[in-house]
Kinemage of the C-alpha trace (Angstrom):
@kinemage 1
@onewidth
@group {chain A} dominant
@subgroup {mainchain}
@vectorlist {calphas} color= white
{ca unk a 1} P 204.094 81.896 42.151
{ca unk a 2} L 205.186 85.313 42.647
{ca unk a 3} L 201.949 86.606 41.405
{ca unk a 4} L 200.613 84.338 43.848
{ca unk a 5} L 202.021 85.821 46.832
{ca unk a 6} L 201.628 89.325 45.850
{ca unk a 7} L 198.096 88.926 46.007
{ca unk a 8} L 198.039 87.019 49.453
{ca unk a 9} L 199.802 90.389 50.461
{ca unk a 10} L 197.280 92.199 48.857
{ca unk a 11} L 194.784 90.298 50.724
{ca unk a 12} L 196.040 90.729 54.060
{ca unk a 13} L 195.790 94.863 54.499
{ca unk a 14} L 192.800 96.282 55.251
{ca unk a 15} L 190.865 97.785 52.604
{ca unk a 16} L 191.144 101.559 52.449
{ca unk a 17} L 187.790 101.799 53.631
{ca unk a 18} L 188.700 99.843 56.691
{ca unk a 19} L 191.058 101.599 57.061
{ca unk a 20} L 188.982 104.872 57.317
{ca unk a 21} L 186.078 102.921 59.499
{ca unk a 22} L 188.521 101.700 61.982
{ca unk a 23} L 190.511 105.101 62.009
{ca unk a 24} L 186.685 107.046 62.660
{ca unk a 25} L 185.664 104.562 65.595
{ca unk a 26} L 189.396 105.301 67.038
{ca unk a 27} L 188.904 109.026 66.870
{ca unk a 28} L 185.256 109.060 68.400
{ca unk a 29} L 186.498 106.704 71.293
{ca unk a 30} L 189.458 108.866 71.753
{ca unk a 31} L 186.860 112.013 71.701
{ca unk a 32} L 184.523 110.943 73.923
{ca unk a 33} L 187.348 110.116 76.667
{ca unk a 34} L 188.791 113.640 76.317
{ca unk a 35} L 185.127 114.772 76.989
{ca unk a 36} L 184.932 112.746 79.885
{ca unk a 37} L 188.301 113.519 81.419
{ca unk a 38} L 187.196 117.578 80.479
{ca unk a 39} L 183.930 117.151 82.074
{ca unk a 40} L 185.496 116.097 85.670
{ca unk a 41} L 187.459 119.138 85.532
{ca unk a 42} L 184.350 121.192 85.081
{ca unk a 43} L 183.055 123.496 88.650
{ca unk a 44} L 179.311 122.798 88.733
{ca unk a 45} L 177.484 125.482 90.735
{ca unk a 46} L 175.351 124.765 93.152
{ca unk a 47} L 171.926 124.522 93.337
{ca unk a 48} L 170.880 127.874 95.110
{ca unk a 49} L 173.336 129.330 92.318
{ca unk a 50} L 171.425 128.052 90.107
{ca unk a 51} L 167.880 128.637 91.756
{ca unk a 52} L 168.867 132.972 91.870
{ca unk a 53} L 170.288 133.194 88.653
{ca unk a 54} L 167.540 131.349 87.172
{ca unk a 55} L 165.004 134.425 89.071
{ca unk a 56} L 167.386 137.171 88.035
{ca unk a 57} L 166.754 136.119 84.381
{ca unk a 58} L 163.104 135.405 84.534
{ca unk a 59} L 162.615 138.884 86.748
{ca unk a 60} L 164.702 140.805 83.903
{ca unk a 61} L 162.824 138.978 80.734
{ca unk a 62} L 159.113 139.879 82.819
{ca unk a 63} L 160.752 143.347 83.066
{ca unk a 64} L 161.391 143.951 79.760
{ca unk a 65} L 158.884 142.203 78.117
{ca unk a 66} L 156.484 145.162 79.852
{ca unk a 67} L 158.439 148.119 79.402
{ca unk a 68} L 158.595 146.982 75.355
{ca unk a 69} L 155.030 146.206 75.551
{ca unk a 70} L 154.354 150.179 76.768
{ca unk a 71} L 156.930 151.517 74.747
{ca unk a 72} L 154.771 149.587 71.857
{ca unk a 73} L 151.663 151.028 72.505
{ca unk a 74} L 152.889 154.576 73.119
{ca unk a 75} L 154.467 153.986 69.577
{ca unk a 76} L 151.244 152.900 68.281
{ca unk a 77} L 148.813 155.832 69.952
{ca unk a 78} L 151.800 158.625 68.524
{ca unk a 79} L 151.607 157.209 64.463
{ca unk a 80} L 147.760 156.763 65.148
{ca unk a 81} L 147.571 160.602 65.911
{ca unk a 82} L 150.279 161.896 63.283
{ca unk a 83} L 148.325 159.341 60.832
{ca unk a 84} L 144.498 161.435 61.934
{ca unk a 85} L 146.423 164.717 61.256
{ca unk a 86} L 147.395 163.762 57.605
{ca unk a 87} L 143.514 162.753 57.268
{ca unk a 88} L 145.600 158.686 56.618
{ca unk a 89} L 143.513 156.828 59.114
């Protein structure tokens, strides 16, 4: 009898991998409402923020992209003419 009811109460809790299933779904729920709540606290900027920083970048990256393109080729045309006075090239 007492073997009996030690099992029942055995039976009744949740598995340890319950457990760790229900605990998981818990903390993800909990996570994605601290998210939320974090998100409505957030300052968007506006869209003409947006639409002038977004030129800045691409005028600087067009910028730079040619002044390392000429730097590149007056790199190239220097070792091409120290490489003709060693007789390399």
């Amino acid at each position: 009898m007492a073997t009996q009811v030690a099992k029942m109460e055995e039976e009744k809790q949740p598995s340890q991998l319950q457990q760790r299933v229900t605990g998981s779904l818990q903390s993800s729920t909990e996570f994605f409402h601290d998210v939320r709540v974090e998100l409505k606290k957030v300052t968007w900027p506006s869209r003409e923020d947006v639409t002038s920083t977004t030129g800045v970048v691409i005028a600087t990256v067009a910028f730079f992209g040619v002044y390392l393109a000429v730097v590149e080729w007056f790199a190239q045309k220097g070792l091409d003419y120290v490489l003709k006075l060693f007789h390399v090239a």
